[in-house]
VOPAGU-2260 file (C-alpha; in pm, 1 decimal, decimal comma):
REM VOPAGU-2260
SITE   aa  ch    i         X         Y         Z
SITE  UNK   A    0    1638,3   -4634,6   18813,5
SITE  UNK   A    1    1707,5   -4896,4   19130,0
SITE  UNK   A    2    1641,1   -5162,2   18862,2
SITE  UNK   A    3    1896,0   -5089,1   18673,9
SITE  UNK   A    4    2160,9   -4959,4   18945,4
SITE  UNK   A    5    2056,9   -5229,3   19204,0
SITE  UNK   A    6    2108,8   -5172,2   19552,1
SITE  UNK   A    7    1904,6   -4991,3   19792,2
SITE  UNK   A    8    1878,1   -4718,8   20052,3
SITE  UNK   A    9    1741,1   -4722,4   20401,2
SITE  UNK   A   10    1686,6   -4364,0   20605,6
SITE  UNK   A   11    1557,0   -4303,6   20935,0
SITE  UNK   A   12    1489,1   -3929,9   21001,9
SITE  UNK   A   13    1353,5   -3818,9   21367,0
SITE  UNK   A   14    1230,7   -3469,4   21367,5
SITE  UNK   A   15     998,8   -3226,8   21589,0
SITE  UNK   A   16     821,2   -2944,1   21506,9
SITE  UNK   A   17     791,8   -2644,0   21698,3
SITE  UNK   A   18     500,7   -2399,0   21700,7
SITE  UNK   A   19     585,9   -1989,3   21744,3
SITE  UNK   A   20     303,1   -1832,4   21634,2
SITE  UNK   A   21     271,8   -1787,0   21283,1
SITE  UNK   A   22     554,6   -1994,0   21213,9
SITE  UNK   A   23     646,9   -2376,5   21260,0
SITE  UNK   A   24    1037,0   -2435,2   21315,4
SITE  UNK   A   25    1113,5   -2837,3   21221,5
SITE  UNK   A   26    1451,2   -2947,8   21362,8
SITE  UNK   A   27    1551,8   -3324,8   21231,8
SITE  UNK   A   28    1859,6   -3579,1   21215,1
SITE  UNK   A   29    1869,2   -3843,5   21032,4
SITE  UNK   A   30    2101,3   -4114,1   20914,6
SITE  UNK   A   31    2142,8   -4297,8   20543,1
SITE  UNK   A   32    2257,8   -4619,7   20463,4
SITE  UNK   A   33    2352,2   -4712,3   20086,4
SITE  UNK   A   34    2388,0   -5104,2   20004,5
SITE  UNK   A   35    2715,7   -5147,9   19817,7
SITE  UNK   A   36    2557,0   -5134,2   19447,0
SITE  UNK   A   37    2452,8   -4832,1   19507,8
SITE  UNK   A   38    2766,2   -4652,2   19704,5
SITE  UNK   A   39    2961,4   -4783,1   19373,4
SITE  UNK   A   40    2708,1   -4634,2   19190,7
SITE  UNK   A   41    2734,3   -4253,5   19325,0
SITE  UNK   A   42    3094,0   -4269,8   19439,4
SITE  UNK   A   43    3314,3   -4611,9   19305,9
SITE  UNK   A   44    3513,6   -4552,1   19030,6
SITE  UNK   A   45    3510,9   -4895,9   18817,3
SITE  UNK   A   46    3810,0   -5041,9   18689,1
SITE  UNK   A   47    3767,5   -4992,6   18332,2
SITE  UNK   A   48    3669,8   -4602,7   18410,4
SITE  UNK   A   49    4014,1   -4570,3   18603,2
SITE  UNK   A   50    4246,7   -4278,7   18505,6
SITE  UNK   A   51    4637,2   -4258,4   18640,4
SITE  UNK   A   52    4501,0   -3952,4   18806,5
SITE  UNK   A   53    4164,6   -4105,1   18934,7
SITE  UNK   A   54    4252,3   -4453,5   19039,6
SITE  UNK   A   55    3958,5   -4756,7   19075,2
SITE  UNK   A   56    3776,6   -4712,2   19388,4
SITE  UNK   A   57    3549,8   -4962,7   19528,5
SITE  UNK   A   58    3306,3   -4920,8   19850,2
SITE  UNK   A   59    3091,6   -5126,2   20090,0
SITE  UNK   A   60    2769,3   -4988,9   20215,9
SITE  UNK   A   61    2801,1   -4663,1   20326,8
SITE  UNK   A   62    2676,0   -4424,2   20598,1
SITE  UNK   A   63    2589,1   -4080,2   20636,6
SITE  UNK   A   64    2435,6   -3836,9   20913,5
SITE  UNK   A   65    2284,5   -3516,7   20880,6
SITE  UNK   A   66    2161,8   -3246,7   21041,4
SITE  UNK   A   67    1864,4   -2988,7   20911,4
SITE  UNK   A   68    1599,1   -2706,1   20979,0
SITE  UNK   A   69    1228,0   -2684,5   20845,5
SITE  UNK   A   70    1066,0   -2392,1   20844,3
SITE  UNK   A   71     647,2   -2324,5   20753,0
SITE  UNK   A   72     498,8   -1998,3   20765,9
SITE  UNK   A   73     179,1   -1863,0   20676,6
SITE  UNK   A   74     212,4   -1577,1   20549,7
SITE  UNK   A   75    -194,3   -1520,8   20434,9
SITE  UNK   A   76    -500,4   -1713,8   20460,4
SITE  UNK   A   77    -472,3   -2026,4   20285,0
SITE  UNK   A   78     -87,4   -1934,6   20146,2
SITE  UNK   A   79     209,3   -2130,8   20323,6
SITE  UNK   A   80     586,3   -2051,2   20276,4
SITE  UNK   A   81     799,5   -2369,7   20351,9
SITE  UNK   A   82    1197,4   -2339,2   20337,2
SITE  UNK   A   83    1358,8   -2666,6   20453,4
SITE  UNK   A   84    1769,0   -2713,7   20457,3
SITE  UNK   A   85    2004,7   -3024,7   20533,2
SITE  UNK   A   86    2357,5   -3077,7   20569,5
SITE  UNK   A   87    2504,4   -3448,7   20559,1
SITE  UNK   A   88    2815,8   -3550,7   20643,3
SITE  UNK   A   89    2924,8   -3813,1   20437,2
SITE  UNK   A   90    3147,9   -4112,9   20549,6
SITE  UNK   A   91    3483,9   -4151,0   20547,0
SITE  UNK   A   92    3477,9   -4440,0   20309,3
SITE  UNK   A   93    3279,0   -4259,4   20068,8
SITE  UNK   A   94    3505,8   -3892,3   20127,5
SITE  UNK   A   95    3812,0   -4157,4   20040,6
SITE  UNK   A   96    3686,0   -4178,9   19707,1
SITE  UNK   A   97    3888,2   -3982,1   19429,3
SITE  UNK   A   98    3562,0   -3837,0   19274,5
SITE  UNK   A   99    3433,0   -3662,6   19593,5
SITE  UNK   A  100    3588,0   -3343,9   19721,1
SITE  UNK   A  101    3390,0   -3267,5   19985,2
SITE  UNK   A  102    3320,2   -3394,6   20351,4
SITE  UNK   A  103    2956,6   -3288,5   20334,6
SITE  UNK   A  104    2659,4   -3196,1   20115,4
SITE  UNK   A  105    2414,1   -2937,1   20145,4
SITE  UNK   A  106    2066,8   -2943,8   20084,1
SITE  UNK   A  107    1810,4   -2709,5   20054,9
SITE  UNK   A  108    1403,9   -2665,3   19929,5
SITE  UNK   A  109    1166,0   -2402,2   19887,2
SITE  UNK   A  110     789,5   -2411,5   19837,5
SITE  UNK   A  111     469,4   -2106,2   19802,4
SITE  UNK   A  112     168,0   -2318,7   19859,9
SITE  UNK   A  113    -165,3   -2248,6   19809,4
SITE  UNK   A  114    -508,3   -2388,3   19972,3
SITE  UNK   A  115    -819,9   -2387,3   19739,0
């Protein structure tokens, strides 16, 4: 979809995992940068798209941070439980815009795995 969109993303994520037992704990942060095609993409409003009650809204790149928790267990030989959540806090320039309510997004994925 990039090649129609343009733009780009770049994300650098530093996390450790932690062994207790039968379970692995998987702090991380992380930080996002959009390129400006993109940021307009996801939060601009264009011009033409403009309403009297949500005015045009243009962006730079933006940046984000976040914050999140992995967790692995297994629960049986050969079965794995992974649970893995995320909150970002987005930038001010893209919280500005009149199509985001929110300061922050929230993120979360589940997985039942099995080894043959």
């Amino acid at each position: 979809i990039l090649d129609q969109i343009g733009g780009g993303e770049a994300r650098l994520r530093l996390n450790r995992g932690v062994q207790w037992k039968v379970v692995r704990f998987g702090p991380s942060l992380g930080a996002t940068m959009l390129t400006s095609d993109l940021s307009n993409h996801d939060y601009g409003v264009p011009v033409e798209k403009a309403t009297p009650e949500r005015p045009a809204y243009e962006l730079d790149e933006t940046f984000s941070v976040e914050a999140g928790l992995g967790v692995s267990v297994e629960i049986a030989p050969r079965v794995h439980v992974y649970v893995n959540g995320v909150v970002e806090w987005l930038g001010e320039d893209v919280t500005d815009s009149p199509i985001v309510e929110d300061d922050y997004v929230l993120k979360g994925f589940g997985a039942l795995t099995y080894v043959f």
